[in-house]
Steps between C-alpha positions, in 0.01 A plus 500: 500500500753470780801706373823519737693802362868542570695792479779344305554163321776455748254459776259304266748226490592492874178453589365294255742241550458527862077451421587205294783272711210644807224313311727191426557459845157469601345315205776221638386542845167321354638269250778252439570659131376807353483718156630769381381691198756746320504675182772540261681844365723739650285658748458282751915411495615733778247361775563142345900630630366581795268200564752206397708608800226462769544189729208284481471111403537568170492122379086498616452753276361410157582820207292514206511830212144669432596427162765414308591580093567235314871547425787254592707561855724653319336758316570824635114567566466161689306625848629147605869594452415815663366419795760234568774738483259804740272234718654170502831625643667511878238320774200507232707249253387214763143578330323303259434625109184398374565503107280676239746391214574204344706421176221462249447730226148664609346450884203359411740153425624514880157670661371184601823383719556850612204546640481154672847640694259874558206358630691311763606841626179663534381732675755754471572630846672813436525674173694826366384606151540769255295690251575647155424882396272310204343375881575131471660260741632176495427438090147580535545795234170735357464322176689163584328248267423282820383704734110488546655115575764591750272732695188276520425364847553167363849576329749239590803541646718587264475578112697629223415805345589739223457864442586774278725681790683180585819411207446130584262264673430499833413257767273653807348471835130575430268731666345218766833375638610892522182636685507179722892571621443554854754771586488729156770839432479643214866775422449743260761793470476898355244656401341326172493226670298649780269710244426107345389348831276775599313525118521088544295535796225691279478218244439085449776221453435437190646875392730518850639155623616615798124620580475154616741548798432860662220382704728286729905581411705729725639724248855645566568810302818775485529750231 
């Protein structure tokens, strides 16, 4: 595992939004449009602050959630409505939003046109993720009832999933668009979180999701 350690999470977000807009910059050197891969929660907010106010041409850039929880925009635990208020502010609100909702009552009804509107964005250039003590990341949780499915080489795109951790259904990135992202960072913060990643390294996705990604993410960590 590459593991960047920081002293404080001050510095962690400082530099990881520098890493990030960095990245940007040169995945649109080589392309007219590019994606970017981000994951929803609280965590990742401060460098989101931090990133939205880099200048770069925003409007090439293409932002789509890891995954997304099937709640309405406004539903307080909408990662949608989140990262439009951290992300999609300042310079960065000249970026695109990908959607993983739609107003149906369960994803599978929209899966079909959401993932028409995914696939089109593929691969995903650059990607910031997060991981779950429990060891999961994106929705791929131990003990999800799809996610044999969602980690398959195979898997498609995108899929809905539901798991005894997660209050409501999810919608997800699955493990072959994740592991095929071409710039990968992976923030996890204190020291559970760090204890997780390490024993995750010991054992198979099926029982740690995020096993799928050590092999090839930068992870970022500060206690």
């Amino acid at each position: 595992m590459n593991i960047v350690t920081y002293p404080d999470r001050e510095l962690l977000v400082m530099d990881v939004a520098e890493v990030l807009g960095d990245a940007l910059v040169a995945a649109l050197h080589q392309r007219d449009r590019v994606t970017f891969a981000v994951p929803g929660g609280t965590s990742p907010g401060p460098v989101f602050a931090a990133l939205s106010q880099v200048s770069l041409p925003w409007d090439r850039v293409d932002v789509i959630l890891t995954d997304e929880r099937w709640v309405p925009e406004t539903s307080e635990r909408s990662n949608t409505a989140l990262l439009r208020r951290t992300l999609l502010t300042g310079p960065a609100a000249a970026a695109t939003l990908i959607p993983l909702r739609a107003e149906t009552e369960t994803p599978e009804a929209s899966l079909d046109a959401l993932t028409s509107r995914v696939t089109k964005a593929l691969p995903v250039d650059v990607m910031l993720i997060g991981m779950g003590a429990d060891m999961h990341t994106a929705s791929l949780f131990p003990g999800a009832d799809r996610l044999a499915d969602a980690l398959a080489p195979d898997a498609p795109p995108l899929m809905a999933m539901r798991a005894p951790g997660a209050p409501e259904p999810r919608i997800t990135l699955t493990a072959p668009v994740l592991r095929e992202a071409m710039d990968s960072h992976l923030l996890i913060m204190g020291a559970e979180k760090k204890a997780a990643v390490e024993r995750a390294a010991t054992l198979p996705p099926a029982e740690a999701p995020v096993a799928i990604l050590l092999d090839r993410a930068t992870i970022h960590y500060a206690e």
